[in-house]
DOVEXVEX-332532 format. One line per field, with one value per atom (N, C-alpha, C, O, CB): residue number from 1; z, y, x. Coordinates in pm, 1 decimal. Each point is the difference from the previous one (the first is absolute). Glycine has a CB too. Layout:
# residues N
pos [NUM_...] .
z [Z_...] .
y [Y_...] .
x [X_...] .
//
This chain:
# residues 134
pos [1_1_1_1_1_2_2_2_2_2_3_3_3_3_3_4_4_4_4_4_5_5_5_5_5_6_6_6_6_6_7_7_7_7_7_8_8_8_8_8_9_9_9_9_9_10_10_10_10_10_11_11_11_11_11_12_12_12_12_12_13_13_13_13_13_14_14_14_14_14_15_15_15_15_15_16_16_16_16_16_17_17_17_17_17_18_18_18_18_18_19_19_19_19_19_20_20_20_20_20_21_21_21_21_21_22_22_22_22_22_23_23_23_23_23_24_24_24_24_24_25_25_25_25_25_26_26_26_26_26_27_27_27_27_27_28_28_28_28_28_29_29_29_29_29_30_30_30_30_30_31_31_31_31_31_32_32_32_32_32_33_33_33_33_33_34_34_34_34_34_35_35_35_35_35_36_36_36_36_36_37_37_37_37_37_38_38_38_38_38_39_39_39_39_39_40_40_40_40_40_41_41_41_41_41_42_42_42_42_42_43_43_43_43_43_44_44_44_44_44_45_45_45_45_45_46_46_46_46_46_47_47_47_47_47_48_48_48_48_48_49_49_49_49_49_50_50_50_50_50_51_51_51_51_51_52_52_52_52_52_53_53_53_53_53_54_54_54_54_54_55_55_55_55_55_56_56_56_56_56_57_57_57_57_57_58_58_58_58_58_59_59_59_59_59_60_60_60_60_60_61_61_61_61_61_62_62_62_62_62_63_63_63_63_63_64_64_64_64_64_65_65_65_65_65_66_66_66_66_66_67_67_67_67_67_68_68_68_68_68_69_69_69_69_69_70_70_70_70_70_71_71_71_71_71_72_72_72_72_72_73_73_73_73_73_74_74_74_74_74_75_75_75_75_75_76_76_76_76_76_77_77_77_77_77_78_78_78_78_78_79_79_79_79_79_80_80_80_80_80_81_81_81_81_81_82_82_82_82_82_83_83_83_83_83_84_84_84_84_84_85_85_85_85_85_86_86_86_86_86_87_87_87_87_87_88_88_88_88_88_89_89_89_89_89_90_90_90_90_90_91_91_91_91_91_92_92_92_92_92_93_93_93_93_93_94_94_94_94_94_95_95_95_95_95_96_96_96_96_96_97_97_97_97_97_98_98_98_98_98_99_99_99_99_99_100_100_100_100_100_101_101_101_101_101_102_102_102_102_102_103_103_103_103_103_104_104_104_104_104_105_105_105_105_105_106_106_106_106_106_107_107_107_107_107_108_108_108_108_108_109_109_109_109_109_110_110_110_110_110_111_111_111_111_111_112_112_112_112_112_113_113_113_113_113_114_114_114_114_114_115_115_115_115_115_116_116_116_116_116_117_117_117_117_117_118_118_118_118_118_119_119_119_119_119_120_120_120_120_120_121_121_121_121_121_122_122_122_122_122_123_123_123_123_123_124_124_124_124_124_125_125_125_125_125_126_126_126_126_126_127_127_127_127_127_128_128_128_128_128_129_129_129_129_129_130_130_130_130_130_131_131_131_131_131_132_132_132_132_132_133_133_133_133_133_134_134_134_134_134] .
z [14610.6_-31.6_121.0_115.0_-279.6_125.5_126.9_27.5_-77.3_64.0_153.3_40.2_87.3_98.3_-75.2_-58.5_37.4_18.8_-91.2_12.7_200.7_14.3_87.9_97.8_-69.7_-74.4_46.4_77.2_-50.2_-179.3_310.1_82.0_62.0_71.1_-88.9_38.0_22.3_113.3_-16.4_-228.3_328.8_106.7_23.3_66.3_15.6_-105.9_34.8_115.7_18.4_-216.1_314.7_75.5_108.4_47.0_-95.3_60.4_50.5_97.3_-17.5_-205.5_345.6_121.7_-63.5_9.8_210.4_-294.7_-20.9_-139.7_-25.3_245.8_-321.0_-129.6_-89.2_-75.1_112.0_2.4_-44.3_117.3_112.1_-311.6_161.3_143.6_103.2_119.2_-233.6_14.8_42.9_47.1_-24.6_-202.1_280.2_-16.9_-98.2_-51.0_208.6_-232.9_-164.8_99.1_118.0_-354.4_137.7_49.2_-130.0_-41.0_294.1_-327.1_-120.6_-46.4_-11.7_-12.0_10.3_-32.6_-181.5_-59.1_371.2_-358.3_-118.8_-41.6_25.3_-85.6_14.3_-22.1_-129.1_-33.2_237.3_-291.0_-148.2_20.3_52.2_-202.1_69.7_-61.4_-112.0_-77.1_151.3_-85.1_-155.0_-50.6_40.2_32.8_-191.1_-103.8_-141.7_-28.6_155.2_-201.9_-148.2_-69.4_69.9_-70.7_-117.8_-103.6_-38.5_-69.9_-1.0_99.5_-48.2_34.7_-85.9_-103.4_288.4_47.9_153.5_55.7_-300.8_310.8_141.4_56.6_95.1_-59.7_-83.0_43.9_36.3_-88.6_30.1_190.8_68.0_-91.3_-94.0_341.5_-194.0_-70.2_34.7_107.7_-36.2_-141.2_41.1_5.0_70.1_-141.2_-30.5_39.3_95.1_31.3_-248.3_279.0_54.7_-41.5_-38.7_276.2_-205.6_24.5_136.9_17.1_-200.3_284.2_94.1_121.6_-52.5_-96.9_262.5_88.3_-13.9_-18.2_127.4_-110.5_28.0_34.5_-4.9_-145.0_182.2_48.7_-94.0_-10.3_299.3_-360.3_-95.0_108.8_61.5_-336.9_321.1_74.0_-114.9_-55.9_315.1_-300.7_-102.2_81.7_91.2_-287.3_147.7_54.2_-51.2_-91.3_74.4_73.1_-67.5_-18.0_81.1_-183.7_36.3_29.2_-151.1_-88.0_339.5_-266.2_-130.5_-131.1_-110.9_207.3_-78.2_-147.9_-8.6_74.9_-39.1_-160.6_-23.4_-45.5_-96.3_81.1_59.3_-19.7_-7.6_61.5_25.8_-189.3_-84.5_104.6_-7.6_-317.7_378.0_87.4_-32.1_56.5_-34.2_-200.4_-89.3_-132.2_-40.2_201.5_-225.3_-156.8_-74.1_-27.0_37.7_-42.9_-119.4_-118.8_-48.8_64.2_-48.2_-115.1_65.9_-68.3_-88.5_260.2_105.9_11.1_72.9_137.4_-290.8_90.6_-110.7_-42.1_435.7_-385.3_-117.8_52.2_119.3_-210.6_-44.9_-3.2_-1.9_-59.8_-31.1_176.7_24.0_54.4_-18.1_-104.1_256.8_83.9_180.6_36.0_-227.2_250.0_147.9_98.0_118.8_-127.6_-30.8_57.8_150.3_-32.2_-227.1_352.1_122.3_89.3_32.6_-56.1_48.2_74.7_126.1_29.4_-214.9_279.2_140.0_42.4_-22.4_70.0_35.7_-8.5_148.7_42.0_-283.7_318.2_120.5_8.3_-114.1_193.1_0.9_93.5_95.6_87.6_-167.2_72.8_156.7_69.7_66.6_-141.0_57.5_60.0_103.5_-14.5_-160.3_287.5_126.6_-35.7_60.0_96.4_-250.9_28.9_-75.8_-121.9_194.0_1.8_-114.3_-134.2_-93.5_301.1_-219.5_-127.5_-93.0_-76.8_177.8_-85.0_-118.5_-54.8_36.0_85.7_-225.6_-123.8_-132.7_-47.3_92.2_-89.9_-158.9_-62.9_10.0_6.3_-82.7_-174.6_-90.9_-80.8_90.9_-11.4_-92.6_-153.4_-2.2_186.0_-273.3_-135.7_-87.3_14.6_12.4_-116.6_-134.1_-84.3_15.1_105.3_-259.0_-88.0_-27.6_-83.7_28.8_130.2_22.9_80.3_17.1_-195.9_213.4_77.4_165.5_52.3_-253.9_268.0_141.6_48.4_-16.0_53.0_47.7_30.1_122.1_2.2_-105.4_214.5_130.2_88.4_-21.8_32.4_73.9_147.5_94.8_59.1_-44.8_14.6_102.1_135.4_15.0_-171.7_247.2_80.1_127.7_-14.2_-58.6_171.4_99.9_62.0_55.7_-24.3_-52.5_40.7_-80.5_-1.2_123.8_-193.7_-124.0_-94.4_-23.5_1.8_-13.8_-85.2_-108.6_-0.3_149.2_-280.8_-82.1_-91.9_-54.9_55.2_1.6_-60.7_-186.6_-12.7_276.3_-339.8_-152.4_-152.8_-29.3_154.6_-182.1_-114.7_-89.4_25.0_-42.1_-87.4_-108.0_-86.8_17.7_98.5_-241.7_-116.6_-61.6_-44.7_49.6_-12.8_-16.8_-160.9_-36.0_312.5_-348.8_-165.3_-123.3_-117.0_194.6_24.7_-98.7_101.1_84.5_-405.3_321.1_69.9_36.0_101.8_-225.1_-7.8_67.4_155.8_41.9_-340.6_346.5_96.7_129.2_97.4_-291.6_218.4_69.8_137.6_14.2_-215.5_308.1_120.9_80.9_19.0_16.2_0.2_8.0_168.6_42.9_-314.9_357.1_122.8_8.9_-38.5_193.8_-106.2_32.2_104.4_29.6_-204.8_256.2_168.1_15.8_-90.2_120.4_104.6_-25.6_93.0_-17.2_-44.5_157.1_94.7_-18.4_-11.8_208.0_-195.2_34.7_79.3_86.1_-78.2_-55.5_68.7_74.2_119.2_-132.9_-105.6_63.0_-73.7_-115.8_169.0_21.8_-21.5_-32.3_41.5_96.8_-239.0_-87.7_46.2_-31.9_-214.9_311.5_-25.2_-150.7_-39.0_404.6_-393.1_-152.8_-10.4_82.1_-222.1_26.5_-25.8_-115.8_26.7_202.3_-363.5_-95.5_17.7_22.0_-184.2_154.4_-74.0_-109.6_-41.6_204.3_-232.3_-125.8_-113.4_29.0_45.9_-136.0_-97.2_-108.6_-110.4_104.6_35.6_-91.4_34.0_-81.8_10.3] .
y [6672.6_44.8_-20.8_26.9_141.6_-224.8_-0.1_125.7_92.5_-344.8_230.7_118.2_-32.7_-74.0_161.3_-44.7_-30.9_98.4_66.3_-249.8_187.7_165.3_-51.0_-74.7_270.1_-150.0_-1.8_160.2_108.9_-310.6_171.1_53.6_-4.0_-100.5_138.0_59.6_-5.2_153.7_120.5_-303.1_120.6_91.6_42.7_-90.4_-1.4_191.5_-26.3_46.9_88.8_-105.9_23.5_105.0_-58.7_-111.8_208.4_15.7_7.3_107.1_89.6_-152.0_48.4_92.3_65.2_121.8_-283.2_70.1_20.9_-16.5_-47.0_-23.4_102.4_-14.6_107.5_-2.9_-138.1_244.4_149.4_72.5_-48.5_45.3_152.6_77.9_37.7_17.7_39.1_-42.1_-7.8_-166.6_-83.4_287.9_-224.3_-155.0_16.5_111.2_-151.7_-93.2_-36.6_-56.5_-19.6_-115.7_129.9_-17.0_18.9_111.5_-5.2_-231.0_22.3_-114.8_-122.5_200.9_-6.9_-150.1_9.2_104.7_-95.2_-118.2_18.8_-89.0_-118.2_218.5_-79.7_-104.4_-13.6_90.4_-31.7_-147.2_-24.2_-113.4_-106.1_210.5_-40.0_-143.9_-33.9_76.2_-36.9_-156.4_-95.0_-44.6_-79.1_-34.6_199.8_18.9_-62.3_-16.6_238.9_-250.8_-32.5_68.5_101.3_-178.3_109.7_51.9_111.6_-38.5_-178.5_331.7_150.3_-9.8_22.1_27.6_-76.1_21.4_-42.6_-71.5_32.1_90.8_-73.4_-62.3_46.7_77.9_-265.9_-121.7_-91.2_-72.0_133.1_-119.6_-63.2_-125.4_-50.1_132.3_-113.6_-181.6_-82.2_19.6_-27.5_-68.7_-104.7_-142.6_-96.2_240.2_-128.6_-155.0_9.0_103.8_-177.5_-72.1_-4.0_-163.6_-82.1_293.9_-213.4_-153.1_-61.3_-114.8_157.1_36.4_-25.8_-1.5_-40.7_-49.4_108.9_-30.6_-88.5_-103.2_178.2_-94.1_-127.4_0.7_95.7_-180.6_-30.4_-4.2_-118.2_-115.1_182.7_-4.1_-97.2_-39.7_103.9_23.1_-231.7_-45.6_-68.2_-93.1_80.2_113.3_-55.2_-72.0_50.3_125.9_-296.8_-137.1_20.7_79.3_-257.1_110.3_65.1_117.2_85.5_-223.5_165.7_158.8_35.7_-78.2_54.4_154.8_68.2_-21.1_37.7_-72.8_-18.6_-89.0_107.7_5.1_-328.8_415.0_71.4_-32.9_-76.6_178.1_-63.7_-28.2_90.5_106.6_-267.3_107.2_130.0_-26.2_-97.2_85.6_70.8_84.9_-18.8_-52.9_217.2_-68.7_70.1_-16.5_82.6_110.4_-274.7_37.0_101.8_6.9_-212.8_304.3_122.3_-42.0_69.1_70.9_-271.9_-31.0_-9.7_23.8_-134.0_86.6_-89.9_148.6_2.4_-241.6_379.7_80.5_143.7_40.5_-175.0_154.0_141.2_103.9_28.8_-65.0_117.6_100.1_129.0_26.9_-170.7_229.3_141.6_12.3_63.8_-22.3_-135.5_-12.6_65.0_30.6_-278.5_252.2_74.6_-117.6_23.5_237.2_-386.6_-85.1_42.0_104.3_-187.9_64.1_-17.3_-102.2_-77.2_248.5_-176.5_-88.8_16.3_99.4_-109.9_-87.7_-6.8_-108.9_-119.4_222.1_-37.0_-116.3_-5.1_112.5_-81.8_-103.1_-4.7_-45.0_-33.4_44.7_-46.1_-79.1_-3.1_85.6_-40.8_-198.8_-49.6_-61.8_-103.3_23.9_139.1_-62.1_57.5_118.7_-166.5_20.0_52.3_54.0_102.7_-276.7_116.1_0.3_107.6_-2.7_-219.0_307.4_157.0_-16.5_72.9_50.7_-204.7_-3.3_-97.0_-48.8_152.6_-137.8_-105.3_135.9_101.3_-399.8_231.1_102.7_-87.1_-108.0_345.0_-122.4_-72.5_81.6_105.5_-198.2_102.1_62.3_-2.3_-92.6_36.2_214.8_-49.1_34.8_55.0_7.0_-91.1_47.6_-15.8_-77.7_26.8_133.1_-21.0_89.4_97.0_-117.2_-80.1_-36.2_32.4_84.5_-105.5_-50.7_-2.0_94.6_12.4_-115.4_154.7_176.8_-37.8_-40.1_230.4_-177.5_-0.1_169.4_111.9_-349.3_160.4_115.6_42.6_108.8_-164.8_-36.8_38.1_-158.3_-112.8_423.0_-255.4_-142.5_28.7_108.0_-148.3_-81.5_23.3_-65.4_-121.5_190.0_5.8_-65.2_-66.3_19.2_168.0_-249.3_-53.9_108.3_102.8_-272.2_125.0_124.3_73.1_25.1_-2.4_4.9_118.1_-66.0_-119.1_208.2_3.7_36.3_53.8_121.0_-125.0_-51.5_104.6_-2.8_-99.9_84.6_135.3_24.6_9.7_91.8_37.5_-140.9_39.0_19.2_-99.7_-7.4_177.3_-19.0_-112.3_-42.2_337.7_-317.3_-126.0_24.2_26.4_-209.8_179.4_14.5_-128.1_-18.0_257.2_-340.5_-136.8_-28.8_-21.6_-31.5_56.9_29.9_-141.6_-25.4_324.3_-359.2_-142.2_-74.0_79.6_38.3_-209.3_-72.5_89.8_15.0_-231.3_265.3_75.8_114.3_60.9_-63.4_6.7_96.9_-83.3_62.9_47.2_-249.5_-58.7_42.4_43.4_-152.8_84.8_38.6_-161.0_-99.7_376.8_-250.5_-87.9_3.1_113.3_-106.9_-82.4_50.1_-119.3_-115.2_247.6_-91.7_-110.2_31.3_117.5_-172.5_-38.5_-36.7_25.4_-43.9_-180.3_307.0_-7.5_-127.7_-58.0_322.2_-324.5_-118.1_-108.8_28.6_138.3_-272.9_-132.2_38.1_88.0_-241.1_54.5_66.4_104.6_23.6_-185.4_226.9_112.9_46.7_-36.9_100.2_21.3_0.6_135.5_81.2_-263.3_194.8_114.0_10.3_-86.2_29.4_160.9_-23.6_138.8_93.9_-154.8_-12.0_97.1_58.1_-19.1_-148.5_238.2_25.0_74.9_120.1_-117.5_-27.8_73.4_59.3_-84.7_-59.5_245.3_92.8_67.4_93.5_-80.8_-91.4_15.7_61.5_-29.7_-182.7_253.4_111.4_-115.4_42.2_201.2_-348.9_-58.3_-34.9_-58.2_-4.1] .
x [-523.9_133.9_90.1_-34.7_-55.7_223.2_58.5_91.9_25.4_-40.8_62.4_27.1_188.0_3.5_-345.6_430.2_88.7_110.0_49.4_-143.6_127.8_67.8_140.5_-1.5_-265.4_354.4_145.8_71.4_28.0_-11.0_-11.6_122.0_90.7_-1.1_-90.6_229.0_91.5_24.7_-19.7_57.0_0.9_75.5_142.3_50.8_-213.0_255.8_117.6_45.7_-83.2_106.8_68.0_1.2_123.2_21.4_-302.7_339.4_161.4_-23.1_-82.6_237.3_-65.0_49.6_133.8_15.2_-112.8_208.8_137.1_32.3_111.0_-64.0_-128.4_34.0_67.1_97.4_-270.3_77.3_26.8_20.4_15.3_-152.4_136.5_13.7_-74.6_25.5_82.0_-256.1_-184.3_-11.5_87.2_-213.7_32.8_-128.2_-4.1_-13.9_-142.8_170.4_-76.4_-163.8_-29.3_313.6_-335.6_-166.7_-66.0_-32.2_31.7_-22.4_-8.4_-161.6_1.9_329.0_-424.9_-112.2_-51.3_-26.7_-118.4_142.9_-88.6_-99.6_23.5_145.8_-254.0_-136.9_-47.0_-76.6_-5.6_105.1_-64.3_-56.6_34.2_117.2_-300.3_-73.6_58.4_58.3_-271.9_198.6_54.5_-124.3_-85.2_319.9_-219.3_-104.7_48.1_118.6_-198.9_-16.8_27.2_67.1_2.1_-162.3_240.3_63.2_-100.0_-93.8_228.2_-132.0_-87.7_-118.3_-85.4_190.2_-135.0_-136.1_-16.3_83.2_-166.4_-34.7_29.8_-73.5_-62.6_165.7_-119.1_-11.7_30.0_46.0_-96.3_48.7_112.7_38.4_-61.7_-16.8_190.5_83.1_-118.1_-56.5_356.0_-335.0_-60.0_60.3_-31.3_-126.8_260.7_91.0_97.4_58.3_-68.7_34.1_149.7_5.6_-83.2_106.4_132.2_44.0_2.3_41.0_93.8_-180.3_-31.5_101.2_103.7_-260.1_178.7_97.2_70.0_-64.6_-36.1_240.2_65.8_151.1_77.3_-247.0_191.8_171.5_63.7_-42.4_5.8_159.0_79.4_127.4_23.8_-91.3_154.6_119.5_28.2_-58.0_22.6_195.3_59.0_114.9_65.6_-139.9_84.6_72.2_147.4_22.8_-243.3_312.6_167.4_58.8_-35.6_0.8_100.5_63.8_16.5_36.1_120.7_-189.2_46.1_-93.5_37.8_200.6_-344.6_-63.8_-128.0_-97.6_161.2_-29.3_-103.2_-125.5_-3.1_161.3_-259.7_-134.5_-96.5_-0.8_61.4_-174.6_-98.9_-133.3_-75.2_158.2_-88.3_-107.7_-131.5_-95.7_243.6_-117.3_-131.0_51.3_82.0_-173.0_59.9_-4.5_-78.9_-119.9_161.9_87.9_-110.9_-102.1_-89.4_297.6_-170.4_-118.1_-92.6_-99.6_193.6_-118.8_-143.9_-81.3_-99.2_240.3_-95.6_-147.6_102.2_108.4_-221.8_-43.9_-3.9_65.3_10.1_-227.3_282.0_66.7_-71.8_-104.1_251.3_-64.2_-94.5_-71.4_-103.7_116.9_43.4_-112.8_44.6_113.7_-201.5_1.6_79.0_9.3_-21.8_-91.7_144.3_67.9_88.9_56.9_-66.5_34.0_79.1_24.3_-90.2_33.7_121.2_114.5_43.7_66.3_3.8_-102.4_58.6_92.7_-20.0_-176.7_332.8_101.6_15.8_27.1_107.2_-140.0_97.8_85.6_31.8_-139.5_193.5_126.2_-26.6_-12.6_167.7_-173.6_-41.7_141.8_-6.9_-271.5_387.9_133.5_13.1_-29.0_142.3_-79.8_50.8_148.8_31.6_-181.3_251.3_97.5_77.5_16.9_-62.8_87.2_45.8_67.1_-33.2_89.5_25.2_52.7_-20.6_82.8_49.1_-290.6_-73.1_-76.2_-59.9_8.2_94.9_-109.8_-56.0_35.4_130.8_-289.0_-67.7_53.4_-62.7_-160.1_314.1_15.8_-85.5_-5.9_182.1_-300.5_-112.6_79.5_110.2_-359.2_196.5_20.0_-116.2_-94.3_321.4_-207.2_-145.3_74.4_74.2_-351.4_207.9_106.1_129.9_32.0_-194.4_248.5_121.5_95.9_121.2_-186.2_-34.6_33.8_1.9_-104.0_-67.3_276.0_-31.5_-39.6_49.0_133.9_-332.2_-59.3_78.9_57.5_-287.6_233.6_80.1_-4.7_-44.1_-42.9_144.0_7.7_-93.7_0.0_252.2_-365.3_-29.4_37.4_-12.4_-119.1_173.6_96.0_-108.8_-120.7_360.4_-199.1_-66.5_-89.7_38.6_144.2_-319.9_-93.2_-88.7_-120.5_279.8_-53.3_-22.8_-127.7_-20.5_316.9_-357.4_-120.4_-36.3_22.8_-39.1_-50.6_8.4_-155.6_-46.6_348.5_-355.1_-109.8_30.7_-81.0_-5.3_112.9_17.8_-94.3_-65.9_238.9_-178.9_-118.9_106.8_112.9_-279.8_79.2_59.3_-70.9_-119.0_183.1_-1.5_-35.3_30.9_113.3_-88.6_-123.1_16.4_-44.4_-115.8_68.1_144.3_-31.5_42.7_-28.7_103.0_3.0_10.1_136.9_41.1_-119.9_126.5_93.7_138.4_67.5_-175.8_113.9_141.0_-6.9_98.5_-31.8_-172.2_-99.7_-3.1_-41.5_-130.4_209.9_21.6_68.9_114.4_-144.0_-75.5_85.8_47.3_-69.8_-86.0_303.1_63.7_30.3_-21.8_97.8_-40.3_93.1_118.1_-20.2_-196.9_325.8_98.9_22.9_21.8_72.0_-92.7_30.4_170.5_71.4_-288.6_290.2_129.6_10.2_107.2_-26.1_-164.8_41.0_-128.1_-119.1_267.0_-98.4_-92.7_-116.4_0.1_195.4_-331.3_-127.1_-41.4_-19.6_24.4_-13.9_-30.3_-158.7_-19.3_312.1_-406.8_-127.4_18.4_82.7_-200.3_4.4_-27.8_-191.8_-82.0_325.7_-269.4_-186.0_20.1_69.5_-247.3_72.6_-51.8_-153.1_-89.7_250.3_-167.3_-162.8_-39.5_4.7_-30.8_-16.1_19.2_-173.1_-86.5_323.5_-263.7_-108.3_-12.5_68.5_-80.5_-127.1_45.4_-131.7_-115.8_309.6_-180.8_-86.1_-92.2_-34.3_263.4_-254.7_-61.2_-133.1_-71.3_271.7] .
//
């Protein structure tokens, strides 16, 4: 069984009025039970070429519904005001801006489930990583 555990740290001197100092640790397990993911799509980096041309990531038909599917996005931009505009199905989830990171579940149930990103500047690199319940 594999074993795959995510965490996240947050922590500020000047955010609030206290230290934030914040840790959390989940394994990513299957859909109702706890057995780790055993699929992924594996590590990788997409450099979308030109500016503005949205592109599908993950097709929702490609992988079963009701499943505890997750998703890892980076931004590998140095430059502060390049961002990915994720969306699925048709919904913008948020921006990830230069740096920025995002862990997400997916409910990947047929095409319209599609996670998409559009680049706001010319080549710019996306690393990815889907984990997936199948």
């Amino acid at each position: 069984m594999a074993t795959t555990t995510a965490t996240i740290v947050l922590s500020s001197t000047d955010l609030l009025s206290d230290e934030l100092s914040l840790t959390s640790t989940a394994t990513l397990t299957q859909a109702g039970n706890s057995t780790g993911l055993t699929g992924t799509e594996g590590l990788a980096r997409k450099t979308v070429t030109g500016g503005h041309a949205q592109y599908t990531l993950f097709d929702g038909s490609n992988f079963a519904a009701d499943k505890a599917h997750k998703i890892y996005l980076k931004n590998l931009s140095t430059t502060a005001a390049e961002y990915f505009l994720i969306t699925i199905n048709s919904e913008d989830v948020g921006r990830l801006y230069a740096g920025d990171w995002a862990l997400i579940p997916w409910s990947a149930h047929d095409a319209d489930n599609d996670i998409k990103i559009d680049p706001s500047a010319a080549d710019m690199t996306l690393e990815y990583m889907l984990f997936t319940d199948e």
